[in-house]
C-alpha positions in Angstrom: 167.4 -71.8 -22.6 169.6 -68.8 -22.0 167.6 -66.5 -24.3 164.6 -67.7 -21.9 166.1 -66.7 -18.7 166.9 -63.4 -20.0 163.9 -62.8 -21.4 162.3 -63.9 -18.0 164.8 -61.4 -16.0 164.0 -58.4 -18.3 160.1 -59.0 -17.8 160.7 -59.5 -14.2 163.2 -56.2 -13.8 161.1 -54.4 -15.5 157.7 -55.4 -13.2 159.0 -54.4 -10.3 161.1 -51.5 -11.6 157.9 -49.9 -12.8 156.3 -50.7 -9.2 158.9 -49.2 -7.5 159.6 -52.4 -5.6 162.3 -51.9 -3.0 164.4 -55.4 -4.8 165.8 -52.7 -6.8 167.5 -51.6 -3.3 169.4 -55.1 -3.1 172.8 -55.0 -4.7 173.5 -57.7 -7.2 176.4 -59.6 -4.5 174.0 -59.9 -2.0 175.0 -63.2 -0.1 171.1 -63.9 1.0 168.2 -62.6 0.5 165.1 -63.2 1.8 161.6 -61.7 0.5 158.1 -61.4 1.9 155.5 -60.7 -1.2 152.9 -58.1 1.0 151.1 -57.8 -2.4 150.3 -61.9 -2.5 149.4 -62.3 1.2 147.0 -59.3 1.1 145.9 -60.9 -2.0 145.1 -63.9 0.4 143.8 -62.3 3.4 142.9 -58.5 3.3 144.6 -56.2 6.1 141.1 -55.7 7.4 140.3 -59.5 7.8 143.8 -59.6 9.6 142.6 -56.9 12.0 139.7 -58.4 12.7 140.7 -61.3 13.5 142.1 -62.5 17.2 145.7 -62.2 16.7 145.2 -59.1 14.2 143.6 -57.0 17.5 146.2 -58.0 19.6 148.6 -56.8 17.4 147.0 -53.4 17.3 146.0 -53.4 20.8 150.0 -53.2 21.7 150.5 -51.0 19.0 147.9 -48.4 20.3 149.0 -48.8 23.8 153.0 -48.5 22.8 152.0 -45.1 21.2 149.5 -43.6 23.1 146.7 -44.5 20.8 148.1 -43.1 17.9 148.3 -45.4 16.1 145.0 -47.3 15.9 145.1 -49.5 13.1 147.6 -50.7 10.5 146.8 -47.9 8.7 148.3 -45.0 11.0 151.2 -47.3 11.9 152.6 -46.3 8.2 153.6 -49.3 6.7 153.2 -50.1 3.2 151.8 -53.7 4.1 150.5 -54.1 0.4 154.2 -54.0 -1.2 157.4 -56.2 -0.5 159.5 -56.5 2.3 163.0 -57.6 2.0 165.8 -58.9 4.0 169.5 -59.2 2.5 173.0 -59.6 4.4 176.3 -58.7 2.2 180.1 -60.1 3.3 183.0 -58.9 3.1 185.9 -60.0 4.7 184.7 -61.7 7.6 182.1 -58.5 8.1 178.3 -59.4 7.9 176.0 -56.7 6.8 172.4 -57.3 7.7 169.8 -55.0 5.9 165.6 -55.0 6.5 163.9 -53.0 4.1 160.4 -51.9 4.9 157.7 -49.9 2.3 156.2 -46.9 4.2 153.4 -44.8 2.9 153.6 -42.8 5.9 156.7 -42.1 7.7 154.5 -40.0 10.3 153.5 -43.3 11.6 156.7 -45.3 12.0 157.9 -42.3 13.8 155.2 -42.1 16.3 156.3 -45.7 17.2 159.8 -44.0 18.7 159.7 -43.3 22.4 160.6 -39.4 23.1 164.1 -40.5 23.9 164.7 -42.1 20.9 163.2 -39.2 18.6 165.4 -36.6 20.4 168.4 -38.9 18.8 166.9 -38.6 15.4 169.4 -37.6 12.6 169.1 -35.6 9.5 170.7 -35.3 6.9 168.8 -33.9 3.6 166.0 -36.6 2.6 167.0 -39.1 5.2 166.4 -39.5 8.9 168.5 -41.9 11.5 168.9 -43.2 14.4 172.3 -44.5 15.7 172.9 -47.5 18.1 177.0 -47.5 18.6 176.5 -50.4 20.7 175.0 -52.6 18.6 176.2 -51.1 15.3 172.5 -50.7 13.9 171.4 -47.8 11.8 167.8 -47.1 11.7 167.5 -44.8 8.2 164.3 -43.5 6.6 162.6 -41.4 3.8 159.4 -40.6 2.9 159.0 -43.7 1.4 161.1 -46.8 2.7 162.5 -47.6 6.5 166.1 -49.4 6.5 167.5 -50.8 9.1 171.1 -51.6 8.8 172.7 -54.2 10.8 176.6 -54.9 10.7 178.4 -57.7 12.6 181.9 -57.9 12.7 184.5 -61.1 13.2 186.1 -60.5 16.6 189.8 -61.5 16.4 191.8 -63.7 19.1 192.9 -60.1 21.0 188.8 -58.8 21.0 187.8 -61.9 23.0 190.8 -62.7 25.1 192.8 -59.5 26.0 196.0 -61.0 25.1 198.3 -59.2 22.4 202.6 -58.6 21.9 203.8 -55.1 21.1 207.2 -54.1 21.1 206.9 -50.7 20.6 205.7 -47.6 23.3 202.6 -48.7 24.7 201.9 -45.0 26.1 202.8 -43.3 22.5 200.3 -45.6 20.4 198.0 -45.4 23.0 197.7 -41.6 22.5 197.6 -42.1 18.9 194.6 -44.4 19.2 192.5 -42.2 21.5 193.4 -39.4 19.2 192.5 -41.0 16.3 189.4 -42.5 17.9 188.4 -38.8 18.8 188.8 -38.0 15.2 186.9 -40.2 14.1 183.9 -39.1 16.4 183.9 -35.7 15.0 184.2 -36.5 11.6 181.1 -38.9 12.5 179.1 -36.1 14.5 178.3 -33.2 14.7 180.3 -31.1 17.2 179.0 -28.1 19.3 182.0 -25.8 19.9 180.7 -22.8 21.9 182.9 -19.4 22.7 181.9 -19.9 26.1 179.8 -22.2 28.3 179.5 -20.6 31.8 178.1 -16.9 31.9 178.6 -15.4 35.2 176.3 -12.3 35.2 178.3 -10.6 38.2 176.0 -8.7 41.0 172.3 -7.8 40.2 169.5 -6.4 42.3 166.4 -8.5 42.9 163.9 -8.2 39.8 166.4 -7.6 37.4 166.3 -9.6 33.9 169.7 -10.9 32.5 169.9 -11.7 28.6 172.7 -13.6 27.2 173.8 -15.1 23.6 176.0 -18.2 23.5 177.6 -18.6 20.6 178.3 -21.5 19.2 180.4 -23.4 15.5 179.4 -26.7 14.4 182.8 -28.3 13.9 181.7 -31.8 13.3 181.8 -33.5 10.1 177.3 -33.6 9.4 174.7 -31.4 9.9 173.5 -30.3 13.6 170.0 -30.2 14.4 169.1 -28.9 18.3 166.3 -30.5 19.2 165.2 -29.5 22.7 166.7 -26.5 25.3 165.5 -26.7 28.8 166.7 -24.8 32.2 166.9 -26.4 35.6 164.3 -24.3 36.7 161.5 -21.7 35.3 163.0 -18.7 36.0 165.5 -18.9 32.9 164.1 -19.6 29.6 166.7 -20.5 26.5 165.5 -19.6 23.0 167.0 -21.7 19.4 166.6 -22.3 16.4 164.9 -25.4 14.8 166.8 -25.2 11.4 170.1 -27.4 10.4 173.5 -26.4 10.8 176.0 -27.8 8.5 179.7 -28.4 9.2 181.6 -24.5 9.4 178.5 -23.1 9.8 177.3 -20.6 13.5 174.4 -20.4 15.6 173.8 -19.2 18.8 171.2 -19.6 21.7 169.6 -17.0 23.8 168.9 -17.6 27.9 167.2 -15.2 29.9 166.7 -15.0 33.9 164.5 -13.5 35.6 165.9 -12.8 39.1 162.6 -11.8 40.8 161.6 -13.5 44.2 165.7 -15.0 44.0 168.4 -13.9 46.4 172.5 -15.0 46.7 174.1 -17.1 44.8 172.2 -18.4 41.9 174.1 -21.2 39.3 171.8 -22.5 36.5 171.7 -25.0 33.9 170.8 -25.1 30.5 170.9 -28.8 29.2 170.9 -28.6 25.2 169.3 -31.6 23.4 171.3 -32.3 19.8 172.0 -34.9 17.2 175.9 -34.7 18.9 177.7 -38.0 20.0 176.7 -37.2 23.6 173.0 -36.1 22.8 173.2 -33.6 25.5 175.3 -30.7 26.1 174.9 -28.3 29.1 175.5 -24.3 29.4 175.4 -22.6 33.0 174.3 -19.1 34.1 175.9 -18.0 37.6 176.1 -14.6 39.6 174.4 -12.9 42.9 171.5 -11.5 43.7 171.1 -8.9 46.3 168.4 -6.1 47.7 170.5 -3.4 46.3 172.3 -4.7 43.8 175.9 -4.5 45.8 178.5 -7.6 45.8 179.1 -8.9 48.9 181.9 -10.3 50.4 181.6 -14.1 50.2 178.8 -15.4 48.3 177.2 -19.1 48.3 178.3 -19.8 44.8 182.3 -19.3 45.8 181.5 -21.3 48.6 179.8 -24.7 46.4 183.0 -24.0 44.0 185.2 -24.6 47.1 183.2 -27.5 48.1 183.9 -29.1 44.3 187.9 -27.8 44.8 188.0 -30.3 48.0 185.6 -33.1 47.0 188.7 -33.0 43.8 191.4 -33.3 46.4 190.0 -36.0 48.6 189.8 -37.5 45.0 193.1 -37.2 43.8 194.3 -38.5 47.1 192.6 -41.4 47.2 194.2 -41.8 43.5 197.6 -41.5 44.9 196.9 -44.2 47.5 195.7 -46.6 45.7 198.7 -46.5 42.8 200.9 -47.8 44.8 199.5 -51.4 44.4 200.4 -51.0 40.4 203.8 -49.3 40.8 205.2 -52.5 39.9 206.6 -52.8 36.4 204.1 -55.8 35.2 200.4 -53.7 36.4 202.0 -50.6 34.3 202.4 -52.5 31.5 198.9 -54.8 32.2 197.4 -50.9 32.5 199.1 -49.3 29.1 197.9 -52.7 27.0 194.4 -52.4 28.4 194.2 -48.9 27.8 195.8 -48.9 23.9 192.9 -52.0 23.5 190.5 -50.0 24.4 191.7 -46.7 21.8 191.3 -49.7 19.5 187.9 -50.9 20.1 186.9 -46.9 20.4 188.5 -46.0 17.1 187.0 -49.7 15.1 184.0 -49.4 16.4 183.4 -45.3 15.2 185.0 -46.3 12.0 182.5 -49.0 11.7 180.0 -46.6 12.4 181.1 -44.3 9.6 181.2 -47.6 7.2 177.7 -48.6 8.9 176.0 -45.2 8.4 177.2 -44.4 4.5 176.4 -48.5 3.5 172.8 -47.1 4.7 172.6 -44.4 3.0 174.1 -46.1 -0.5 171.3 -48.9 0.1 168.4 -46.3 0.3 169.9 -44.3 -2.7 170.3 -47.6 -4.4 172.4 -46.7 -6.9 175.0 -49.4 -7.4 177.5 -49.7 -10.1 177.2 -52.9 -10.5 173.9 -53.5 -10.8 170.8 -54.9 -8.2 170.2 -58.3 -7.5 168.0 -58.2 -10.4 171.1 -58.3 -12.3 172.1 -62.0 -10.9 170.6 -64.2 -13.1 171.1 -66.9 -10.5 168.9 -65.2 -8.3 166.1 -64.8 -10.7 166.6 -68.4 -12.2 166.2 -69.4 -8.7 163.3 -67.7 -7.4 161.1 -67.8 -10.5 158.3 -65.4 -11.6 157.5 -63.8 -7.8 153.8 -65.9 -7.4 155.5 -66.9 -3.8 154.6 -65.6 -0.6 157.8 -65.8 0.7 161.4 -66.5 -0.7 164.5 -67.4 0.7 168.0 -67.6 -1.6 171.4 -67.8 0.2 174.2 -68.2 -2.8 176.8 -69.7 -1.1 175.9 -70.7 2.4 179.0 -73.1 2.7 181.5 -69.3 2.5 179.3 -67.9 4.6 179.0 -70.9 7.1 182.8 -70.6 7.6 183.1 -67.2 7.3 180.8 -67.2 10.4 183.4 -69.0 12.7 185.5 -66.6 14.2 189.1 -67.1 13.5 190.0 -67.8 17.0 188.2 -70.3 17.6 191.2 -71.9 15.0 194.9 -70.3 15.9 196.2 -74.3 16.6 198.0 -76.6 14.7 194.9 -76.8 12.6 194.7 -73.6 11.5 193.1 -70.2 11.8 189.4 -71.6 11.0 188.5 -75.2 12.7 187.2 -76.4 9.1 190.8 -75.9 7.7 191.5 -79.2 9.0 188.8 -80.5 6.1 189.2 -79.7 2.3 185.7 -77.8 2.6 185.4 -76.0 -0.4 185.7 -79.3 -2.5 182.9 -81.2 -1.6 180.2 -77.9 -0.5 182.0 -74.8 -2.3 179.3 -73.3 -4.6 176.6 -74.8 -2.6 173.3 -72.5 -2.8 170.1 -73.0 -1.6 166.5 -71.4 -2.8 163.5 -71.8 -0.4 159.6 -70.7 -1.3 156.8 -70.3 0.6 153.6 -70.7 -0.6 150.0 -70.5 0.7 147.1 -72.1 -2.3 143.4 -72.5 -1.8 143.9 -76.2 -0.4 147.1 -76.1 1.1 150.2 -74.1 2.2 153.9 -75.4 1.4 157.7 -74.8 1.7 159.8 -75.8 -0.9 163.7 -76.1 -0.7 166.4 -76.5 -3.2 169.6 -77.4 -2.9 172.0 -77.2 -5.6 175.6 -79.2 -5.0 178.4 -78.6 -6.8 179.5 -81.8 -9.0 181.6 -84.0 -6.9 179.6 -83.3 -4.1 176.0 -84.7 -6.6 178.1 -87.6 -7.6 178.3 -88.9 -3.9 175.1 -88.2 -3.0 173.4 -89.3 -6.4 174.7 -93.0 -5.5 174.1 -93.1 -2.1 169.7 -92.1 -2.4 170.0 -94.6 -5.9 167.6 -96.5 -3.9 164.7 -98.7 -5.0 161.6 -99.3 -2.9 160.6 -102.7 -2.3 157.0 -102.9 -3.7 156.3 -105.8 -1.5 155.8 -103.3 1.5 152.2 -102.5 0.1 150.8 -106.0 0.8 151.5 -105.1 4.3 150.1 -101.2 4.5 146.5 -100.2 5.1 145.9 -96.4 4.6 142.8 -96.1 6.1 143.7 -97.3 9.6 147.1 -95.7 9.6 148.2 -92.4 11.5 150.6 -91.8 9.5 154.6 -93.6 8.3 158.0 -93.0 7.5 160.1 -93.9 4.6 164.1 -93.9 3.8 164.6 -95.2 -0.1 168.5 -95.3 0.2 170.9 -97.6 -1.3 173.6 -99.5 1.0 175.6 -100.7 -1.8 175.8 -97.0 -2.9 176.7 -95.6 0.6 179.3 -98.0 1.6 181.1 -97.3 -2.0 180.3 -93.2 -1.8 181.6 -92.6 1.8 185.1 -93.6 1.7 185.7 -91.2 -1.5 183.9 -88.8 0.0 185.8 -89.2 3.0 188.9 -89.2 1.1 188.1 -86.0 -1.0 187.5 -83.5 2.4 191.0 -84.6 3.8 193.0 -84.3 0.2 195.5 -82.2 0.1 195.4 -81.2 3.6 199.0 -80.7 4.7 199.3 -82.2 8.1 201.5 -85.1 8.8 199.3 -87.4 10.6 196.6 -86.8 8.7 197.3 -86.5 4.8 198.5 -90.4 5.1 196.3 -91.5 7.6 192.9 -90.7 6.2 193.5 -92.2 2.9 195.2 -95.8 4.4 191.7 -96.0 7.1 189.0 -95.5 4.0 190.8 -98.2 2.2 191.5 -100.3 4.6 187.5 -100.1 5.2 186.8 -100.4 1.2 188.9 -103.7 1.8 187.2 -105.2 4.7 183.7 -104.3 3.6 181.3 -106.3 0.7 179.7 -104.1 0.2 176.8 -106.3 -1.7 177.0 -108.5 0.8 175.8 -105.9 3.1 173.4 -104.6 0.8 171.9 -108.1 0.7 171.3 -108.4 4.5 169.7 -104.9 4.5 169.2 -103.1 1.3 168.9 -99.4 2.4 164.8 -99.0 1.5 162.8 -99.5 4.6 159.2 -98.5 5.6 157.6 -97.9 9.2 153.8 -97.3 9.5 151.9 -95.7 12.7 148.3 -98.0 12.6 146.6 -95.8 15.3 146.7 -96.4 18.7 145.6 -99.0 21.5 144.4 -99.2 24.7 146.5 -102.4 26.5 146.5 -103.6 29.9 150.0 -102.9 31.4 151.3 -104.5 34.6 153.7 -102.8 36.8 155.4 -103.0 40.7 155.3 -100.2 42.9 155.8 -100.2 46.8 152.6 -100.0 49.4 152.8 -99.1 52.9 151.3 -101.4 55.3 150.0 -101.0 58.8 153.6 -100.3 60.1 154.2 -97.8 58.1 156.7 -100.3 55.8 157.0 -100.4 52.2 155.5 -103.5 50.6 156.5 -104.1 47.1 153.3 -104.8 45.0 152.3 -105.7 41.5 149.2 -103.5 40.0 148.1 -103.1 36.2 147.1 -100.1 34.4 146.1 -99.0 31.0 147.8 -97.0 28.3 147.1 -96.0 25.2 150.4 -97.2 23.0 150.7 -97.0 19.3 150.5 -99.8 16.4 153.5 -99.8 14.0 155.0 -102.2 11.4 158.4 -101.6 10.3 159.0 -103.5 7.0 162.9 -103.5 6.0 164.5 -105.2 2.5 166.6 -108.7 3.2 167.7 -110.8 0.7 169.3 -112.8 3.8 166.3 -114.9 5.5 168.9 -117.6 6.5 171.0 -115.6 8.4 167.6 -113.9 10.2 166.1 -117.3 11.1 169.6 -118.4 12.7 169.4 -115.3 15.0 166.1 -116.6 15.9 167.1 -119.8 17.1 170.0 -118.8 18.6 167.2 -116.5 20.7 164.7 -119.2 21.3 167.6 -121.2 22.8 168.7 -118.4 25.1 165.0 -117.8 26.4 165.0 -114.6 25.0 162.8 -115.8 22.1 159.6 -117.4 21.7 157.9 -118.9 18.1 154.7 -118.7 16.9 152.8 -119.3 13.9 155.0 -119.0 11.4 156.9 -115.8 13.3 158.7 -114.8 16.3 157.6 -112.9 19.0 160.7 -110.7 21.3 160.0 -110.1 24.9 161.2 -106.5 25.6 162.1 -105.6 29.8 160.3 -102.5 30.9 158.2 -102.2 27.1 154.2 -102.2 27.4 154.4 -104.3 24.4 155.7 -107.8 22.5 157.9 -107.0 19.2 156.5 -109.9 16.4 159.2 -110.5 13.8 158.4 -112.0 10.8 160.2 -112.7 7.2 158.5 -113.0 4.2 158.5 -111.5 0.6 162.2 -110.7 1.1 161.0 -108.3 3.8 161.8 -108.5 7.3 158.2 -107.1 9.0 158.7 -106.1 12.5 155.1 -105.2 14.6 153.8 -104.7 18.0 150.5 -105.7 16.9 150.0 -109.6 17.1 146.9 -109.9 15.3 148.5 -107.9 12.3 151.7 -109.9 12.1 149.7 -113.2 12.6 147.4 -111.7 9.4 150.5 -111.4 7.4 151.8 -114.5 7.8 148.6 -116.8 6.8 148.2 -113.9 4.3 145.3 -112.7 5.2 145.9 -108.9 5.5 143.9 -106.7 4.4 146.0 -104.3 2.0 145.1 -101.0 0.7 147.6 -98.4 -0.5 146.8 -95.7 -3.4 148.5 -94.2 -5.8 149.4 -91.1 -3.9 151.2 -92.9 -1.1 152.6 -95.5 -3.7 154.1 -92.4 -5.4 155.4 -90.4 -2.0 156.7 -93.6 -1.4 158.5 -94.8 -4.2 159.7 -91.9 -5.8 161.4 -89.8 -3.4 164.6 -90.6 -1.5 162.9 -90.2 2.1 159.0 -89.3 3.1 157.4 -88.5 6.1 153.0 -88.5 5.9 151.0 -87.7 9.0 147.3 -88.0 8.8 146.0 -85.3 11.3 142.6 -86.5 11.4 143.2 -89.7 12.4 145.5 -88.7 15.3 143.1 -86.2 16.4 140.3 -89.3 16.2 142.7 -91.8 17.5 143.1 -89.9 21.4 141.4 -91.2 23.9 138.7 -89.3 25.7 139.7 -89.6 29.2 142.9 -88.6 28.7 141.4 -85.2 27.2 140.1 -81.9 29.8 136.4 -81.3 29.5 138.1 -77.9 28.8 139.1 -79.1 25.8 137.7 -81.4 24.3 135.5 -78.7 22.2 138.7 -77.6 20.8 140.0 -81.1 20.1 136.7 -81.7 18.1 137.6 -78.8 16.1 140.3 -79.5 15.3 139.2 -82.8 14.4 137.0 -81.6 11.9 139.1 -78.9 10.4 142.5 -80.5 10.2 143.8 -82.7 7.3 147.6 -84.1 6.5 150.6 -82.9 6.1 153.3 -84.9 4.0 157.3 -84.2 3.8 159.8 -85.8 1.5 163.1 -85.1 -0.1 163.3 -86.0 -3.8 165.9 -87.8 -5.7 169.1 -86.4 -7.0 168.3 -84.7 -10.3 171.4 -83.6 -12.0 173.2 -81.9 -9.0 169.7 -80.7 -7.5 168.5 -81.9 -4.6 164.7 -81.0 -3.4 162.8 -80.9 0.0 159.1 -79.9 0.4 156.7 -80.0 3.2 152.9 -79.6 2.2 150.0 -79.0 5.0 147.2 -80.1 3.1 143.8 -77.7 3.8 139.8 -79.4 4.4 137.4 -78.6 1.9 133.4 -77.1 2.6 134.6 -75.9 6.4 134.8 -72.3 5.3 138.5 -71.6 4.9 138.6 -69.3 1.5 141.9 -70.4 1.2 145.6 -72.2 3.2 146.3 -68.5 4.8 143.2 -67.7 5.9 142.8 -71.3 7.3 145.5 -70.7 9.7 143.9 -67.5 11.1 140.6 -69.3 11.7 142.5 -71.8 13.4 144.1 -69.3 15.7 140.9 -67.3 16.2 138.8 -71.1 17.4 141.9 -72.2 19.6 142.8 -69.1 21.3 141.2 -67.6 24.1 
């Protein structure tokens, strides 16, 4: 078997190595990974169908008016739509890395989608391109040939959400130490523009005159600077730059020129330059007179708006002074220095994070990872098979990263720092993984999910589904009126012995006083006091409840009336509603005990016989509940002509082998017969406006079944199926959903 599976993962590494499929970009520790097959779904529906089709010229109508028109199709917009795409998140103590990796064959589309703000914030740093959102700690990185966006979430501790931390050291010293090293961080992040000089003041010119000036300038960040954009506040000075990079050490400068004609006084412009720096924007200003000879005068506007600035600063600082009082008192200076070092913190963590987020990018896109890519977990490709899906979704070990996900102070009690560290978690779900597939065939589409438990945990649940059907619930089942039914196959027995060791095994070895006693004494004490076959013997754990369509019953009901004096009257009126036929059929051994009950009923009113069975008048319920036992089977129906059939034995059976086997063999099933529903409505209750659409869906809908298997080993499997019609034109399950979309939408 082993030789198999590597013989599988070498063909399969090497398929998509030589395809250039972007799985090679997922490291092998991924914690999930989720993967949509573009190749198989345009293999089922071609992009230009998809355009064509209602929801497919939606799509590109937003598209085209997001960008202008241009992009026009899903051509232009880039995107590799006939490879895969893949989603993966990675942990690492208590920090979630979310990564969506997208094919491009043409970059020049994606980036069209960006408004004009968003390219001016574009990146670059040799083959790659990004964007940076600080705020949400997302990095958008591309390259000629793939689009990564990089997503990384972070624990918050007790301090982050509530404020509240101790320090007995100088508040005001590590406060400067965190804004420091915060600021470090920035520029080792970004790249920083560090001119000579920002302000030129060009002195006293004559009217006409042209001033030209070079600001000089250092990147001193820690990447490359690219300027992107150099405007003036107004058209009479024109800045010049350079396009190319600038990397960390390295100079550049930028030229201005103004032209003074038609200008007189003071005269103070700006310069705003447009860069990949952690503000975006950084701003140089020109300043001087202007006069008809060229001559200073005494006093000019400029000194004048400077003065204004020098008293607006006052009034300022004044107002300051004022208002300090309220926090001279010892407690508010402290309150102040805590906030203030808390938020150095959250400055410094969140560029650091930044940092982590930005090189995690760029190692994803280079992909080159020591240990491997996922296609060097061979429980990832044992789980997800040859690739035929359409869609695949593996998570490892949900139950770490389930916990993992509760922030820690959400615990900090008596408990512990995690609420689940009152339970001994890891025992009964540690190494819990799950694989789902998606899959879309010529005659139906279907998700499949696997879960695999680790041993303990299998043991438990293999005894509580060890369930038998009762085959005496098919004399009472007639497929071709039913709308669809419900089945649990369970065992009682099973349950009632499984639960209290499984109780017993999440509280062991938990170390709290009222608990590591207490837990083990109440399951026992319930082990005692239970039989559990006697249970089992009054109700058996298999049970079966069929929907027989729907009908149309006269229902009575009081309202109020008003009569000529404008008083309520309290009146009795009928009305018709359409409610559903079912028969739920549930395992007894225990028809003694049931026909007890019953008589104890009959003498309290509440009970009436008939016929060989029962009949349970319900307050408020449009319907009778007939109860009848037979078979070992405790039948329980709203429909008194079916109940009154299966007591003279006279129903008319008729179950197939399908249903017998979705049934029987899995632990729990759920069948819906679409067509029958759709049939079963009533027509008045349906809009003219409708009712076309009802009809087609009518004639182009079929079933959909759901179970969940039996315990196999220590695998446990789920699948839902949407069965397809045949000879209504659908080429195939993907295609069908499409046409369904395109008839019901207007």
């Amino acid at each position: 078997m082993k030789k198999v599976l590597l013989f599988t993962s070498l063909c399969f590494a090497t398929l998509v190595a030589s395809a250039q499929d972007l799985i090679t970009k997922v490291p092998k520790n991924a914690s999930v990974v989720i993967a949509l097959k573009g190749r198989n779904i345009t293999d089922l529906v071609s992009i230009s169908e998809f355009e064509n089709s209602k929801i497919g010229k939606m799509f590109i109508k937003q598209l085209s008016r997001k960008t202008d028109g241009a992009v026009a199709d899903l051509e232009t917009l880039g995107i590799n739509l006939s490879e895969n795409f893949y989603y993966f998140m990675e942990t690492q103590e208590g920090i979630f890395t979310h990564n969506f990796l997208v094919p491009l064959n043409d970059k020049r589309g994606f980036f069209s989608l960006l408004s004009e703000h968003q390219k001016e914030e574009v990146q670059y740093d040799g083959d790659f391109a990004y964007m940076v959102d600080d705020y949400d700690h997302m990095v958008t990185m591309w390259n000629d040939d793939t689009l990564l966006i990089t997503v990384s979430q972070e624990e918050n501790d007790y301090d982050d959400v509530y404020g509240y931390d101790d320090y007995d050291y100088d508040y005001a010293e590590d406060a400067a130490e965190a804004v420091e090293a915060a600021a470090d961080a920035a520029e080792a992040t970004y790249p920083v523009l560090s001119f000579d000089e920002t302000t030129y003041n060009f002195g006293t010119i004559k009217e006409g005159d042209i001033v030209a000036h070079t600001f000089n300038f250092t990147n001193t960040g820690g990447s490359s600077l690219v300027i992107s954009d150099a405007k003036a506040s107004c058209g009479c000075t024109v800045p010049s730059y350079s396009t190319d990079e600038i990397a960390p050490g390295e100079s550049g400068s930028i030229d201005v020129k103004f032209n003074s004609s038609n200008k007189s006084g003071g005269q103070s412009k700006t310069v705003t330059i447009t860069a990949n720096t952690e503000n975006g924007t950084e701003q140089l200003y020109i300043k001087g007179k202007i006069t008809e000879d060229g001559v200073a005068e005494v006093e000019s506007v400029v000194e004048i708006v400077e003065e204004a600035y020098e008293i607006e600063e006052t009034v300022i600082e004044s107002t300051e002074d004022y208002d300090s009082s309220f926090y001279s008192d010892d407690y508010y200076a402290e309150q102040d220095r805590k906030r203030e070092i808390r938020e150095a913190k959250r400055v410094e963590k969140r560029k650091d994070a930044m940092v982590s987020v930005i090189e995690k990018a760029k190692a994803t896109l280079k992909g080159n990872y020591a240990e491997g890519s996922i296609l060097m977990n061979s429980s990832y490709i044992k789980s997800v098979g040859a690739g035929k899906d359409e869609a695949t979704v593996w998570v490892n070990d949900f139950t770490t990263l389930y916990k993992e996900a509760i922030p820690s102070y959400f615990g900090n009690s008596y408990y512990g720092d995690n609420p689940y560290d009152i339970f001994n978690y890891d025992r009964l779900y540690g190494g819990m993984s799950l694989t789902s597939k998606l899959n879309f065939d010529d005659t139906n589409a279907s998700i499949k999910t696997i879960y695999t438990m680790n041993e303990e945990m299998a043991e438990y649940q293999r005894a509580i589904y060890n369930g038998k059907m009762n085959s005496n619930f098919y004399k009472y089942f007639n497929e071709d009126n039913m709308s669809g039914y419900f089945s649990i196959n369970t065992s009682t027995e099973g349950t009632l012995k499984a639960y209290p060791k499984l109780v017993d095994a999440m509280f062991d070895g938990v170390e709290k006083e009222h608990l590591e006693d207490f837990v083990p004494i109440a399951t026992r004490l319930i082990s005692i006091l239970l039989d559990e076959e006697a249970i089992a013997k009054v109700v058996r754990g298999d049970m079966l409840l069929v929907m027989n369509g729907v009908e149309n019953v006269e229902v009575t009901y009081t309202t109020y009336d008003y009569d000529e004096n404008y008083e309520s009257v309290e009146v009795t009126k009928t009305k018709t509603e359409a409610v559903p036929n079912f028969i739920l059929m549930i395992t007894s051994e225990e028809k003694e005990i049931f026909n007890r009950l019953m008589r104890i009923g009959i003498k309290e009113g509440a009970v009436t016989a008939e016929n060989g069975f029962y009949q349970v008048e319900i307050p408020d319920a449009p319907f009778t509940v007939n109860m009848l036992f037979k078979d070992n089977t405790l039948l329980i129906s709203n429909s008194k002509a079916d109940i009154t059939a299966m007591s003279n034995g006279t129903y008319n059976a008729k179950v197939s082998g399908r249903h017998k086997k979705l049934i029987s063999k899995n632990a729990g099933s759920i069948y819906i017969n679409g067509k029958n529903i759709a049939s079963d409505i009533p027509e008045d209750m349906v809009p003219d406006s409708y009712r076309e659409k009802l009809n087609y869906i009518s004639n182009n809908v079929e079933d959909v079944e759901f179970r969940i298997g039996k315990m196999k080993g220590n695998v446990l499997e789920g699948e839902m199926i949407l069965n397809t019609p045949e000879g209504k034109g659908h080429k195939n399950s993907l295609a069908y959903f499409l046409n369904m979309i395109d008839a019901l939408v207007d």
